[in-house]
N, C-alpha and C positions, 0 to 999 in steps of 0.2 A: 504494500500500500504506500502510494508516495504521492502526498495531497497538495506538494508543491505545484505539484504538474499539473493540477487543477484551475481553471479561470474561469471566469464568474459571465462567461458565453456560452449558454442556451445552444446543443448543435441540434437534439432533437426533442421534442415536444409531442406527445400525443394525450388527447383528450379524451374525456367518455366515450371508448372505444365498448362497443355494444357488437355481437355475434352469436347470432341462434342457427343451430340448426334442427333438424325434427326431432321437438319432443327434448331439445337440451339449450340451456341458456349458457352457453360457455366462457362467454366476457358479457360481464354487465356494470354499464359505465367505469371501466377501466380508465387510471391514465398512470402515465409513467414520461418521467424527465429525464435528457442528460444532459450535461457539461462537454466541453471541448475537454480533451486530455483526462477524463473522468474514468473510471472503472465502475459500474455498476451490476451488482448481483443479481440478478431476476430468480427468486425461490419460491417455490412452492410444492405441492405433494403432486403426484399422479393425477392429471385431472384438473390442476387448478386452473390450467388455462394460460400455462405458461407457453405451450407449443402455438398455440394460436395465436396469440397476440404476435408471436417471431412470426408466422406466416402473413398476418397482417401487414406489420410494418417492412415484409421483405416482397410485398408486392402477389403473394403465390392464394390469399384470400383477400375478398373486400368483407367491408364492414357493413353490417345492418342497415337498410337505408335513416338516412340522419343518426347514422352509429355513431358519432365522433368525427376527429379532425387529426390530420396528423400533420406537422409544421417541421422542415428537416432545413435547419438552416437561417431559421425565422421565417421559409417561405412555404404557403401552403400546400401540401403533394397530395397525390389522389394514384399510387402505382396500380397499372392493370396490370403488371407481369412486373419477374424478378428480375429482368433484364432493365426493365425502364427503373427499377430502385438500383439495381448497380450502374446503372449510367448518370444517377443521381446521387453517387455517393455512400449508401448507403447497402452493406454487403453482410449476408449471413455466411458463415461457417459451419453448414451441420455434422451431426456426428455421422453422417456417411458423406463422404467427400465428392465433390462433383469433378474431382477430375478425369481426362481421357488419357488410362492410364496407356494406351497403344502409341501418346504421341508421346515427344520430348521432355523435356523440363521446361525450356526455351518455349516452346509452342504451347503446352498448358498454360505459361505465365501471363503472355500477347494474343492466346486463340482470342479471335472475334476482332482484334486488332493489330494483325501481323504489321511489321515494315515492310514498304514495298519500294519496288525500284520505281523508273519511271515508266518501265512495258509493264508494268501491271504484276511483274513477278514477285515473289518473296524475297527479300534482301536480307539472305541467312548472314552477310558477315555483320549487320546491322544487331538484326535478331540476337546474335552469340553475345555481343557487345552490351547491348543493352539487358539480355538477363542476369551479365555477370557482374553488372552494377548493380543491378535490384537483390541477389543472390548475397551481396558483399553486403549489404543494406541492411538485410535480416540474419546474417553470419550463418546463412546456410554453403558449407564449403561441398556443392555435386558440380560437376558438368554439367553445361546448358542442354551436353546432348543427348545425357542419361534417361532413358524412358522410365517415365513416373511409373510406370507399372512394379521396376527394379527398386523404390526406393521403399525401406521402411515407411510404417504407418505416418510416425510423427516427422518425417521430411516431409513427406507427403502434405500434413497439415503445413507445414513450412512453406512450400511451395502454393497453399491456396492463399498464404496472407503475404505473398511476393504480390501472386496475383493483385489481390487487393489494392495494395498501392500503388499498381501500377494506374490502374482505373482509379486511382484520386480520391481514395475510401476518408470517409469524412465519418461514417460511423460501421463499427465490426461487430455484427453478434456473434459468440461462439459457440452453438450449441453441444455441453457436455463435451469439451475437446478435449481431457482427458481422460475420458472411458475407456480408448486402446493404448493409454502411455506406459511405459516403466518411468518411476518417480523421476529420473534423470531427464529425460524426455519432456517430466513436467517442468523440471527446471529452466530446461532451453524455452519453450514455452512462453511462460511467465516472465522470462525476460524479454520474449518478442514483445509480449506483452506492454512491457515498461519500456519499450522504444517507443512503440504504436502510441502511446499517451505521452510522451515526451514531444511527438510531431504535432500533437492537439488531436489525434482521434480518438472518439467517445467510445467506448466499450461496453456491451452489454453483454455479462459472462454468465451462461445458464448453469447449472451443476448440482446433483443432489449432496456433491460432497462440501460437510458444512466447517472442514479444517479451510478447504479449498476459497469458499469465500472469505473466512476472513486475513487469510491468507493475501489477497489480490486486491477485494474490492475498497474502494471508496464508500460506498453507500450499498444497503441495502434495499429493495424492494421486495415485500412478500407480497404474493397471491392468494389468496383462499375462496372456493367452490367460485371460480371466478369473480371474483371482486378483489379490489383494491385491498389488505388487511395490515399493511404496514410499513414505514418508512422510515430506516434509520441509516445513521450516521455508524460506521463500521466500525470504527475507533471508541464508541461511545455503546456499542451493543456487548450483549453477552448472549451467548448461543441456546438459554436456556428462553430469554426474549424470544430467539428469531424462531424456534422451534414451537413455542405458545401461540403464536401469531398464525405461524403453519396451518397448525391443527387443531387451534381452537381450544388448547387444552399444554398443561404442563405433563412431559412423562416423568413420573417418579424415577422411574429403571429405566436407563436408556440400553443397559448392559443386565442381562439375566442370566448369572451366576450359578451354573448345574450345582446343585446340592444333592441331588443323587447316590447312594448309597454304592461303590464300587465290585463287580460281582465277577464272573470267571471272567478268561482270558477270549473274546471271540474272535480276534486277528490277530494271524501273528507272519509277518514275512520277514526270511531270513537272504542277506546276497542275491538281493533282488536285483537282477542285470539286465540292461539291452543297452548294448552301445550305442554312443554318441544322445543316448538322451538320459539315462543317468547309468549309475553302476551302485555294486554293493550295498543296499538300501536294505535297512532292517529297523523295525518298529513294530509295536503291538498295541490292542485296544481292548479296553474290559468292556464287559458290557456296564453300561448307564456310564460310560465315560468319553466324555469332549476333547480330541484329541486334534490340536489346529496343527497344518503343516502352512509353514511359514516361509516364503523367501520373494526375492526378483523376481520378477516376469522371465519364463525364459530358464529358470533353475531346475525344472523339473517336475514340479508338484505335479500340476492335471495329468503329466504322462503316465504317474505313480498309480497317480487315483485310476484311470484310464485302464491298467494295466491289469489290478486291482479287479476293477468290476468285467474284466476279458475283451475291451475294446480294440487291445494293443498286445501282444505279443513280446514273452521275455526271452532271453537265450537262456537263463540262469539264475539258478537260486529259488528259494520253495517259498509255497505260502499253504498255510496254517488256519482250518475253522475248525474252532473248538477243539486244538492239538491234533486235530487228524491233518497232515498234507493231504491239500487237495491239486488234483492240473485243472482249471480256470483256462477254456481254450477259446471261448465268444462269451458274449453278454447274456446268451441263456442258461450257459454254465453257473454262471454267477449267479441270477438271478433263481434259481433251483436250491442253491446254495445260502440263499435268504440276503443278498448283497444287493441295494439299493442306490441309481447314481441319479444325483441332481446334478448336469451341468452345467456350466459358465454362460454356456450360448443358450436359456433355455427356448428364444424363439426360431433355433431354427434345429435343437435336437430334445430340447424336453417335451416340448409340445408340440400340436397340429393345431396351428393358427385358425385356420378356415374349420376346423372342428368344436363341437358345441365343449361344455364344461361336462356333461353327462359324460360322454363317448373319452373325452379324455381322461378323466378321473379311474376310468375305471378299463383304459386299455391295456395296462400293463397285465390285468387277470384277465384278460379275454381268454385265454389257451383253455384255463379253467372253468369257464360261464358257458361253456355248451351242451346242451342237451339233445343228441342225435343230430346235430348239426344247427339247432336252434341256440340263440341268445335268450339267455338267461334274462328279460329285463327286468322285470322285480326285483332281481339281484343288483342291477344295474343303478336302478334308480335306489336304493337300499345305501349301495354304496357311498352315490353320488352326497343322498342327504346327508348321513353322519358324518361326512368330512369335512360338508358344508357348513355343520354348527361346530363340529370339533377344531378346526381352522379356523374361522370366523371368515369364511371367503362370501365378499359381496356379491353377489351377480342376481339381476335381474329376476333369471329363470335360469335352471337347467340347460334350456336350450338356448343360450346364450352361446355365440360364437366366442372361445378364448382371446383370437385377437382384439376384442373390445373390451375387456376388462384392460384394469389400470396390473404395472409392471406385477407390485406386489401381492396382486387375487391373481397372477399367471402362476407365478410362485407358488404358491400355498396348493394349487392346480399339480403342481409338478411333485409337490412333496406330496401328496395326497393318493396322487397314482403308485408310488412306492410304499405306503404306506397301510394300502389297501393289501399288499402280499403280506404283513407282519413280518417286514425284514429283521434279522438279525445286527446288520452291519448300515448304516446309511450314509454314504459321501455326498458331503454338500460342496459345491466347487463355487468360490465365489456365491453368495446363497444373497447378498444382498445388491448385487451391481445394479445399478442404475433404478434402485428403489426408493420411496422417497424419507424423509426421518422417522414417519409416525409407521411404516408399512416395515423400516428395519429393525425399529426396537421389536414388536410383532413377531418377526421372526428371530430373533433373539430369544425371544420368552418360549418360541416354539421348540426352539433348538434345545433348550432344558428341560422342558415338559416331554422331548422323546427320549433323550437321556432318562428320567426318571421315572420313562415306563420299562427301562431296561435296553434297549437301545444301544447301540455302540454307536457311536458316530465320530466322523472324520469332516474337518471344517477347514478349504481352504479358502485364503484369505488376503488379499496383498495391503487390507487396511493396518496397522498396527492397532489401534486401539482395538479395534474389530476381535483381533485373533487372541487378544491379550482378556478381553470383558470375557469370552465366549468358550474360553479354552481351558479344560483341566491344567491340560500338559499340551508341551508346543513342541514340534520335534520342526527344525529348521534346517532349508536347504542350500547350498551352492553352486552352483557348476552342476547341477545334476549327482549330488552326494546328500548326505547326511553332515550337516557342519554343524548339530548342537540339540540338546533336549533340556528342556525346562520347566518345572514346574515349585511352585508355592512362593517364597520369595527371589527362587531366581527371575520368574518373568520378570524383567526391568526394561524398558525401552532400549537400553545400553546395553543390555546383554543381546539381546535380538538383535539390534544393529551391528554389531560384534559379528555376530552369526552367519548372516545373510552377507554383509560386506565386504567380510575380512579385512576389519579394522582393527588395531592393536591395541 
């Protein structure tokens, strides 16, 4: 946060910004300000109507008729398309990146604006010239002529806010732009960041992670069930404000602490190997025990977990349910085995988006629910309901499609469906990414309540506080190894970072 860089010039302005669509009031007279050289947080839960309003001001929805006004500059705009807001200054960043990763660096930065000769050609030695200015600009060190498709996630994000400047960005939203980073990555980041506001451009940074804002911003704005709910000064708030404001409500327990009674051993892998993505890997879990595996993006974890539930294949080394060696050779191995995986990705491997909440809840027992080739549905719908009061998952109906619920009832959906087998063992990968504060304590308190039905559970996690609230014992990784196990007063911030960094 650096509020020098702030000046007391108005770049964007919108007003009682109103948006219905059937049957949902999604912004209702909303408004929201920014400053030249500003950094501002747009917060709120799943749903509050934070995604709409970026769609609004980036030209890709209009507003309700006499919805509001939206002023970029002190002049009045009215965008039909995101092309007519980025030719006016005004540029989103979403978390899925628009660029064409088949062309250059060079040609992502200028598409739509190449340099040309005077026959009307592309003027590549111009082109090379002018991106390795802009490239130098934001200290991204690639070739102009490296295809974006080659480059890491966060160059990539690197190269959309080259873009940006080149077209004369007077205001940057970023939606969630670090959902795919490793912490270093946030760092380069954050300091693009503090250039972008040192030139005077207004920043509207989206994010459910609430180190991250205050971290960065200037100011807060919260959203709640669409409406305006709060506006503070970043310097002057405390997290347990901005999270009131959220939800309407203070969480007592932001972190719910397994108390669970520790019972046999139900995993145990010894010299667990597959080259180049870890080696020699040995840990174990009792059951009713919260066991976080901790490290870098990139060190190993999901492969483990992956490996674990028979996704991935080991060369070497055994794994152990309930002291028997078992061979784990595909995911139905496992899943016979009483071994439950919640994934990282849940929307594109836990769930079936275009599938109702019924059908999903309860596909993982399909194999089980036939009767002479018939569906069991009384079973079905049996299911669906006790997971629905036992979870506390929102949904309309049963036959609600999955991809319309908010992040955290998709969640609860995916823990639901493994939970329906009575696993013995359940990996949660990542279990709260991109959820919002009231939907992650939620699954916190859920993560202790399946510990203390007996439950073994395995929790990765790249938050520290996260793995630290949630976790018995922490077994941390490096390079694809084991670098450290921790529990009671060694969990320490310093010892974990010790761990994961190899710091001395």
């Amino acid at each position: 946060m650096d509020e020098t860089a702030i000046t007391t010039k108005m770049v964007l302005e919108a007003s009682g910004i109103s948006k219905s669509f059937p049957g949902v009031k999604a912004l209702d007279n909303v408004s929201i300000s920014l400053h030249e050289g500003e950094v501002l947080s747009l917060v709120g839960e799943n749903g509050a109507g934070k995604s709409t309003l970026t769609k609004i001001l980036s030209g890709l929805y209009r507003t309700d008729h006499n919805g509001g006004s939206i002023k970029l500059s002190g002049d009045l705009v009215r965008f039909q398309n995101s092309k007519e807001a980025k030719d006016n200054g005004l540029i989103t960043i979403f978390q899925e990146l628009s660029l064409v990763k088949g062309l250059t660096v060079a040609e992502n930065i200028f598409l739509g604006n190449l340099p040309r000769t005077k026959l009307g050609l592309i003027n590549w030695g111009e082109l090379r010239d002018k991106a390795k200015d802009i490239l130098s600009e934001v200290e991204l060190d690639v070739s102009p002529d490296e295809l974006v498709g080659d480059l890491s996630i966060s160059r990539q994000q690197m190269v959309e806010i080259a873009r940006a400047l080149t077209l004369g960005a007077k205001v940057i939203i970023f939606d969630e732009p670090t959902s795919s980073l490793t912490e270093t990555e946030k760092d380069v980041l954050f300091k693009n960041i503090n250039t972008l506001r040192k030139k005077g451009v207004g920043i509207i940074y989206i994010t459910h992670k609430m180190d991250e804002v205050f971290e960065i911003s200037d100011r807060i704005t919260v959203l709640r069930d669409g409406k305006n709910s709060g506006d503070l000064k970043t310097s002057e708030a405390k997290l347990d404000d901005v999270i009131s404001l959220m939800i309407g409500r203070v969480i007592d327990d932001y972190f719910h602490k397994n108390e669970a009674e520790k019972g046999k051993e139900i995993l145990r892998v010894e010299n667990l190997t597959s080259p180049g993505l870890f080696e020699d890997i040995g840990f174990s879990v009792r059951q009713g025990e919260v066991v976080g595996l901790y490290g870098l993006v990139g060190a190993g974890r999901t492969e483990v977990a992956e490996t674990i539930f028979g996704a991935r294949n080991y060369d070497s080394g055994k794994v152990f349910i309930e002291g028997q060696e078992v061979k784990i050779k595909n995911t139905g191995d496992a899943v016979k085995l009483g071994i439950g995986f919640v994934p990282e990705d849940r929307k594109e491997k836990g769930v079936v988006l275009k599938m109702s909440c019924l059908e999903n809840t309860s596909i993982a027992k399909l194999p089980w629910m036939n009767t002479y080739g018939f569906l069991q549905e009384a079973e079905e719908r049996r299911i669906f309901s006790d997971y629905k009061e036992k979870l506390s998952i929102s949904t309309p109906n049963r036959q609600q499609q999955v991809v319309k619920l908010s992040g955290g009832n998709q969640q609860k959906i995916v823990i639901a469906k493994w939970l329906c087998l009575n696993p013995r063992l359940l990996i949660l990968d990542e279990p709260t990414r991109g959820i919002d504060v009231g939907s992650k304590a939620e699954i916190h308190k859920l993560i202790a309540k399946l510990a203390e039905t007996g439950i073994a559970v395995i929790v990765i996690s790249s938050e520290m506080p996260e793995i630290m609230g949630v976790s018995d014992r922490i077994v941390t990784m490096r390079q694809g190894s084991i670098s450290g196990e921790f529990s009671g007063d060694e969990v320490t911030e310093a010892n974990l970072i010790k761990a994961i960094a190899h710091v001395n």
